[in-house]
SESEVO-949193 format. One record per residue: x, y, z of N, C-alpha, C in turn; residue in three letters; residue number from 1. Coordinates in steps of 0.02 Angstrom, whole numbers, padded with zeros to 5 digits. Layout:
! SESEVO-949193
<n.east=X; n.north=Y; n.up=Z; ca.east=X; ca.north=Y; ca.up=Z; c.east=X; c.north=Y; c.up=Z; milum=ALA; vomi=NUM>
...
! end
This chain:
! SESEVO-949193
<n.east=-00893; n.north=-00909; n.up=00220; ca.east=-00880; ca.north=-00898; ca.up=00290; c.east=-00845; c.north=-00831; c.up=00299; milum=UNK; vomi=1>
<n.east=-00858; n.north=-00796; n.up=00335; ca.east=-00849; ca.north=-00723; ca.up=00364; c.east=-00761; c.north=-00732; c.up=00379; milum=UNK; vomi=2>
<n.east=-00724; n.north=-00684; n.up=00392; ca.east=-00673; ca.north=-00672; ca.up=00409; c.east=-00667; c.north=-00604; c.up=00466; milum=UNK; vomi=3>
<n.east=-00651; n.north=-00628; n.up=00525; ca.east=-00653; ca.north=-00552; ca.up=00556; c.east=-00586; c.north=-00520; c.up=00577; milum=UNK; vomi=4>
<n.east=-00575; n.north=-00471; n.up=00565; ca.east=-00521; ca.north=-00440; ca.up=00579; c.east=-00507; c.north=-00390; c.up=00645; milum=UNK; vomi=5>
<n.east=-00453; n.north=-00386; n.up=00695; ca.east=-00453; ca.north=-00353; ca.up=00734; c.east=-00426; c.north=-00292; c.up=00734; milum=UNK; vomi=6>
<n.east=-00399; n.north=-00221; n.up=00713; ca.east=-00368; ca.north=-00169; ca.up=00689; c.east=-00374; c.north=-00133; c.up=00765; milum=UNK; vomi=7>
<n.east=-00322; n.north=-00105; n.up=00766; ca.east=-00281; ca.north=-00033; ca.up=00814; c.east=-00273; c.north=00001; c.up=00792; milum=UNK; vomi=8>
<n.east=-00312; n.north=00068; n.up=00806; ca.east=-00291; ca.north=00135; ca.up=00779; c.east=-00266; c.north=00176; c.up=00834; milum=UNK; vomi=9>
<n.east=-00225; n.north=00219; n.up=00830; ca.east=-00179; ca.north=00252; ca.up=00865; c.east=-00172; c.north=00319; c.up=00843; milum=UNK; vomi=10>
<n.east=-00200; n.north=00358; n.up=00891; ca.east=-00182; ca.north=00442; ca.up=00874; c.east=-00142; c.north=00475; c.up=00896; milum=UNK; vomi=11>
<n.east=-00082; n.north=00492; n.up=00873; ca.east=-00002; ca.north=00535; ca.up=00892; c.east=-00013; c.north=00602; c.up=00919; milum=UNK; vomi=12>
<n.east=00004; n.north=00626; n.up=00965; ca.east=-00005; ca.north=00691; ca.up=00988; c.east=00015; c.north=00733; c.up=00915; milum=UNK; vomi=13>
<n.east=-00011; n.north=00773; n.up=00897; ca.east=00012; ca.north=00807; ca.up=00830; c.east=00037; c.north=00807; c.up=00761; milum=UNK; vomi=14>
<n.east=-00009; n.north=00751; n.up=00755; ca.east=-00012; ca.north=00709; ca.up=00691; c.east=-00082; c.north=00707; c.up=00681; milum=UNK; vomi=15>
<n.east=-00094; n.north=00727; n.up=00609; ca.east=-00175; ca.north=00734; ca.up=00598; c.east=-00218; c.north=00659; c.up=00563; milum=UNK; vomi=16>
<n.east=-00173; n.north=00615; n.up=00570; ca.east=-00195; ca.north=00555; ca.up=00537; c.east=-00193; c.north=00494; c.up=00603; milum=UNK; vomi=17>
<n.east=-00239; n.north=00453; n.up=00606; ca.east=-00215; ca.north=00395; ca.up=00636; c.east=-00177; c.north=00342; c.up=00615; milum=UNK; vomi=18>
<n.east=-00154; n.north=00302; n.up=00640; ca.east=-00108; ca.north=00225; ca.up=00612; c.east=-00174; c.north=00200; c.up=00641; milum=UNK; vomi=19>
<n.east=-00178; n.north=00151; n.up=00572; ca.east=-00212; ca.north=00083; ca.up=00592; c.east=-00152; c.north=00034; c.up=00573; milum=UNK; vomi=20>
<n.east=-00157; n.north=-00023; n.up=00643; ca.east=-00147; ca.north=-00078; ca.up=00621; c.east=-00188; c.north=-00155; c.up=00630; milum=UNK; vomi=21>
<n.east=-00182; n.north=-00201; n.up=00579; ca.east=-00229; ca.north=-00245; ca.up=00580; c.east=-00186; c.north=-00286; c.up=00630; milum=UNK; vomi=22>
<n.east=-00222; n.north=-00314; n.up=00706; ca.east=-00178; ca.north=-00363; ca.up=00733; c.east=-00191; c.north=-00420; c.up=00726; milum=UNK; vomi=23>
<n.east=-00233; n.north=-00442; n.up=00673; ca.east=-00239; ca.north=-00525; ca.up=00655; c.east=-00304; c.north=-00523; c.up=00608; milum=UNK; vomi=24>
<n.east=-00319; n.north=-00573; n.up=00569; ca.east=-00365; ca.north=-00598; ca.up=00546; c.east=-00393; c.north=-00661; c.up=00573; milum=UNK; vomi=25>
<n.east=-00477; n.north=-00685; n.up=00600; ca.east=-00490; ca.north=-00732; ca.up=00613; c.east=-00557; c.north=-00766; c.up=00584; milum=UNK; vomi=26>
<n.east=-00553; n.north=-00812; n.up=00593; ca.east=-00612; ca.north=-00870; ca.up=00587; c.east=-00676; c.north=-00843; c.up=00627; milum=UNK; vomi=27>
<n.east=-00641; n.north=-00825; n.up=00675; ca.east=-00711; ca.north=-00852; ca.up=00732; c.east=-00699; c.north=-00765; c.up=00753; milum=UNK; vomi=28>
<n.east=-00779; n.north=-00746; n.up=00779; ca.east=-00763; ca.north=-00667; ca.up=00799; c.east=-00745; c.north=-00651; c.up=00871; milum=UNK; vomi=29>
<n.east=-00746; n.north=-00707; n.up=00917; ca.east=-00723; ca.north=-00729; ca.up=00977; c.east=-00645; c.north=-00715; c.up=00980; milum=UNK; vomi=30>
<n.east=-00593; n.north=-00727; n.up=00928; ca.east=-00538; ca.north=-00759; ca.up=00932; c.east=-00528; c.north=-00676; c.up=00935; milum=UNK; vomi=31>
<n.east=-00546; n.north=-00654; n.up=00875; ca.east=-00528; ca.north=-00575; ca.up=00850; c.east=-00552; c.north=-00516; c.up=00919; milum=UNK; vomi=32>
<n.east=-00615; n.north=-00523; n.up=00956; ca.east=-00623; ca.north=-00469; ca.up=01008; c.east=-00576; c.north=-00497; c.up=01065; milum=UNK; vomi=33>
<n.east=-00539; n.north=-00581; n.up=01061; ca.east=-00469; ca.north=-00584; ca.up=01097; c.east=-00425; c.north=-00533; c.up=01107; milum=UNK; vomi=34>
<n.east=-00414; n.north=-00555; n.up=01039; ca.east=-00344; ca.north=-00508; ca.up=00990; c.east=-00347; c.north=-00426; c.up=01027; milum=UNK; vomi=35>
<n.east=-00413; n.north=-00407; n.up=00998; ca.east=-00421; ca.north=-00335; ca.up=01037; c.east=-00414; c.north=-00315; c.up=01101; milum=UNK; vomi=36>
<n.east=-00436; n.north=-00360; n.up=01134; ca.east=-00425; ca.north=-00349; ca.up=01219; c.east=-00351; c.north=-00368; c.up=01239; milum=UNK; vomi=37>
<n.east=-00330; n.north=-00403; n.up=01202; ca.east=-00249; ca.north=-00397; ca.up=01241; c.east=-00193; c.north=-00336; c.up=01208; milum=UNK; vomi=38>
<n.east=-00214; n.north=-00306; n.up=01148; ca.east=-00196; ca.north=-00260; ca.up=01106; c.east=-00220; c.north=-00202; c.up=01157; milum=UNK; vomi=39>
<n.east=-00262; n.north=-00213; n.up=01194; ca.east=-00305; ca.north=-00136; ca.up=01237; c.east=-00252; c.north=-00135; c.up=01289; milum=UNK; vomi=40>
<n.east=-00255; n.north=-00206; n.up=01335; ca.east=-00216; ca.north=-00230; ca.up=01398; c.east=-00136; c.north=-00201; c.up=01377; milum=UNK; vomi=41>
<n.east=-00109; n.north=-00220; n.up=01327; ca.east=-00042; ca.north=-00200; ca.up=01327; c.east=-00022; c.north=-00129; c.up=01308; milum=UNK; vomi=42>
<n.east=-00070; n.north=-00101; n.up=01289; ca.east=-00068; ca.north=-00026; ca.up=01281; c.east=-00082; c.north=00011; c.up=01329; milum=UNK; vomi=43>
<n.east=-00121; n.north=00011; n.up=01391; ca.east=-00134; ca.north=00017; ca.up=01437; c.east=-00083; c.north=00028; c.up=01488; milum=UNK; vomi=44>
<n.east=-00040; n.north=-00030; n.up=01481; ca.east=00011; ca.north=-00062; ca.up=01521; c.east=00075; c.north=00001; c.up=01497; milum=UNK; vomi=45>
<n.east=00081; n.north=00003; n.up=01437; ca.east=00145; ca.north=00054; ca.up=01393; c.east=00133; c.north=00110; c.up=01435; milum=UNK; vomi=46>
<n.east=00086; n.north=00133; n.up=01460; ca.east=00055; ca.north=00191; ca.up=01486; c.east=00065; c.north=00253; c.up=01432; milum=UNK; vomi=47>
<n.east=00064; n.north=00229; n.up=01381; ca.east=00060; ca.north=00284; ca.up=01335; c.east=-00002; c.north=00341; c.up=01361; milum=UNK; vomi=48>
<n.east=00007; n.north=00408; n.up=01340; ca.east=-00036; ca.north=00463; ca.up=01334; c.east=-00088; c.north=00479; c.up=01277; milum=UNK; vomi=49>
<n.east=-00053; n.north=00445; n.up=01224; ca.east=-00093; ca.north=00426; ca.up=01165; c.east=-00162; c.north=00404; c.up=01161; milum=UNK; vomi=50>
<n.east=-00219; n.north=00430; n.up=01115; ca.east=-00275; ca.north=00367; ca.up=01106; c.east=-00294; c.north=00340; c.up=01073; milum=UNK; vomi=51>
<n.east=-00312; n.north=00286; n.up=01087; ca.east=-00295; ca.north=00222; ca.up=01037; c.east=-00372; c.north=00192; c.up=01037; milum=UNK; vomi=52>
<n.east=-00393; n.north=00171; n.up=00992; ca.east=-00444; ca.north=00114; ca.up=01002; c.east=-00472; c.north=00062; c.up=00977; milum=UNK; vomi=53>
<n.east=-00498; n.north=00008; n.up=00961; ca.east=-00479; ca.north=-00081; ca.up=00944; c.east=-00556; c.north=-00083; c.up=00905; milum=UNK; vomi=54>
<n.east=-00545; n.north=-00109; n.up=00870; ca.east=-00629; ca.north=-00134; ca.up=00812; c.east=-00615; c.north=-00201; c.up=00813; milum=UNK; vomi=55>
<n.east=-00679; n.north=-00225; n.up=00786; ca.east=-00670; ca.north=-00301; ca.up=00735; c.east=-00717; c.north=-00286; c.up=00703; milum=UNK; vomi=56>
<n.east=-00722; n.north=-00337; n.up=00661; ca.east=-00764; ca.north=-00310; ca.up=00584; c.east=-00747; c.north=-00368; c.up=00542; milum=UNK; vomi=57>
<n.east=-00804; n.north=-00373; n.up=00502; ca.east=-00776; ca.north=-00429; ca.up=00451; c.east=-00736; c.north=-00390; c.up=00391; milum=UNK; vomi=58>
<n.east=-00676; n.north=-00425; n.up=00369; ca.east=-00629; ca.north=-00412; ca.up=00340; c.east=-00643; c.north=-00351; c.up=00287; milum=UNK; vomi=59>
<n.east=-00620; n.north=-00302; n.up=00300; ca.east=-00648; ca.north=-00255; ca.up=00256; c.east=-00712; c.north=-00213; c.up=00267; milum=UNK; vomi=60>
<n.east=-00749; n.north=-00231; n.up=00305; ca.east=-00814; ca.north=-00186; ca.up=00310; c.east=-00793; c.north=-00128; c.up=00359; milum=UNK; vomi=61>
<n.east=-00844; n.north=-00069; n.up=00335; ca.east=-00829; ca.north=-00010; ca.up=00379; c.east=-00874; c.north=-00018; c.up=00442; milum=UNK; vomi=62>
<n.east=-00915; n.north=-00060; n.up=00455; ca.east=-00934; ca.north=-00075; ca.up=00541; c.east=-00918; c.north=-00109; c.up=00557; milum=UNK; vomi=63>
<n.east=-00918; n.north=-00100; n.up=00641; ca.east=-00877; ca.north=-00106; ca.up=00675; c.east=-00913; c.north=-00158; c.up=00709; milum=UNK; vomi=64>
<n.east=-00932; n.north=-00223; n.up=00728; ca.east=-00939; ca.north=-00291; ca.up=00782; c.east=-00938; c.north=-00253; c.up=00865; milum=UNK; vomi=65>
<n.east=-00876; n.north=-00225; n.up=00861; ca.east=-00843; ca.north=-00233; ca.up=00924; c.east=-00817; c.north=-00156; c.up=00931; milum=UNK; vomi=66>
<n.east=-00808; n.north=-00114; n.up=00976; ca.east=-00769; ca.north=-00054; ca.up=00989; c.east=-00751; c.north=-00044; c.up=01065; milum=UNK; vomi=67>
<n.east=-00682; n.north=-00036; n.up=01073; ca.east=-00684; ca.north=-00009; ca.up=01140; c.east=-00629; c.north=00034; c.up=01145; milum=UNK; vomi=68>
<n.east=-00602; n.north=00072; n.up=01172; ca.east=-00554; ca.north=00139; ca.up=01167; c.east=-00527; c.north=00136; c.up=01258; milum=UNK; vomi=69>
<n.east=-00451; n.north=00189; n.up=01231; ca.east=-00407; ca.north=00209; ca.up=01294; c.east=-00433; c.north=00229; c.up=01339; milum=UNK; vomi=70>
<n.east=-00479; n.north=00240; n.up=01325; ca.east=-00503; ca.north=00311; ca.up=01385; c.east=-00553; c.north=00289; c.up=01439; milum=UNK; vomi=71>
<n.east=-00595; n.north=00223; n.up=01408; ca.east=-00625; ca.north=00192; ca.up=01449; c.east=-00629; c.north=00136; c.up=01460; milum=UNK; vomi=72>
<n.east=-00669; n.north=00109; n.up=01511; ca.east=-00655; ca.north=00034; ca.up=01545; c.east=-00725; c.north=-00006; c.up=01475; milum=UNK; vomi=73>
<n.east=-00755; n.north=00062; n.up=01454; ca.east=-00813; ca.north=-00006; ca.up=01416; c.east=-00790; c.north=-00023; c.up=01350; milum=UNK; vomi=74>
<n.east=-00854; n.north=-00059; n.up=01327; ca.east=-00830; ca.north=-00113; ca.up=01272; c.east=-00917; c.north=-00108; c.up=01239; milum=UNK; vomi=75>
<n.east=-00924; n.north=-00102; n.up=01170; ca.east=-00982; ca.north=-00090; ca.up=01125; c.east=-00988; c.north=-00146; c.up=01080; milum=UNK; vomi=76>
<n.east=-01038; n.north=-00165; n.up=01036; ca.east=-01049; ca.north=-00187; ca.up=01008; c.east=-01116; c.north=-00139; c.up=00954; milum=UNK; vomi=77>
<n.east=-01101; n.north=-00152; n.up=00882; ca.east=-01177; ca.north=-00118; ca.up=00859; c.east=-01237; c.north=-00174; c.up=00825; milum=UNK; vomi=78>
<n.east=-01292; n.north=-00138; n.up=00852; ca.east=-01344; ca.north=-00183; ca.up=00837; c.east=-01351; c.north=-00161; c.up=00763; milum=UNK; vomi=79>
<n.east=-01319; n.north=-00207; n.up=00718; ca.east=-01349; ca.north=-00184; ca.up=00653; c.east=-01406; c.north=-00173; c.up=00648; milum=UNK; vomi=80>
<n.east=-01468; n.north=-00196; n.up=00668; ca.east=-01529; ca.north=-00179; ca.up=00624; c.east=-01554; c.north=-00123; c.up=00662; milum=UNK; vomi=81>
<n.east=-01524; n.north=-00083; n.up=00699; ca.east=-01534; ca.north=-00014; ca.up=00745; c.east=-01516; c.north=00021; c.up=00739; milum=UNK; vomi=82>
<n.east=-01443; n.north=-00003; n.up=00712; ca.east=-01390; ca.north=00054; ca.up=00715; c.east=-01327; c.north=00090; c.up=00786; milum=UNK; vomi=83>
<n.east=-01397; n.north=00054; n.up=00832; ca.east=-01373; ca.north=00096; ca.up=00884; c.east=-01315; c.north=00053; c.up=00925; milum=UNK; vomi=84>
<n.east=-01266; n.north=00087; n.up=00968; ca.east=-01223; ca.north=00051; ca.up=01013; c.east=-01248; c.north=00003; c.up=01076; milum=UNK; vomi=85>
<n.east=-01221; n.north=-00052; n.up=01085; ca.east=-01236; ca.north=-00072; ca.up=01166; c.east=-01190; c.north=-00089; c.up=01164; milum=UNK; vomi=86>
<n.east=-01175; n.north=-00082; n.up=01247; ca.east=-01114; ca.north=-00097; ca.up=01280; c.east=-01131; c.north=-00133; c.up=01318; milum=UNK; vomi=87>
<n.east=-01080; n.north=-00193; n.up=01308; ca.east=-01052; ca.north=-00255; ca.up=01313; c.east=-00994; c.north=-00254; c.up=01407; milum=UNK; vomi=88>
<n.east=-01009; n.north=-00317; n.up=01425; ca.east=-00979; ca.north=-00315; ca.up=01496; c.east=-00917; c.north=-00346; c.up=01494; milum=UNK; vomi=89>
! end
């Protein structure tokens, strides 16, 4: 059974690296694009200037399920066998 993880990355005005942090590990990939949307909502809210933006992924893989960032109101998903992005409502 899969494990999906939700991670925050965060880019510092003048800092050449991002912070990731993992904000949970889950069961279900529902629970985890949760995790991300309230991780978006409360960053939002900080009104930070910073940009930041939220994945899920099964534990360890470098693609991404789920993507959505500071800067905008949308939300992606990738079609593995395409490659390509759709965005999600």
């Amino acid at each position: 059974m899969y494990q999906f993880e939700a991670v925050e990355f965060v880019e510092h005005v003048g800092k050449a690296d991002s912070d990731e942090n993992v904000l949970g590990v889950f069961y279900e990939e529902a629970d985890a694009v949760k995790a991300a949307r309230v991780a978006r909502k409360a960053f939002l809210a900080s009104g930070s200037k910073e940009y930041a933006w939220w994945v899920v992924r099964v534990q360890g893989a470098r693609l991404a399920n789920f993507i959505a960032d500071s800067r905008s109101d949308r939300e992606f998903m990738v079609d593995l066998t395409t490659g390509a992005l759709i965005e999600i409502g």
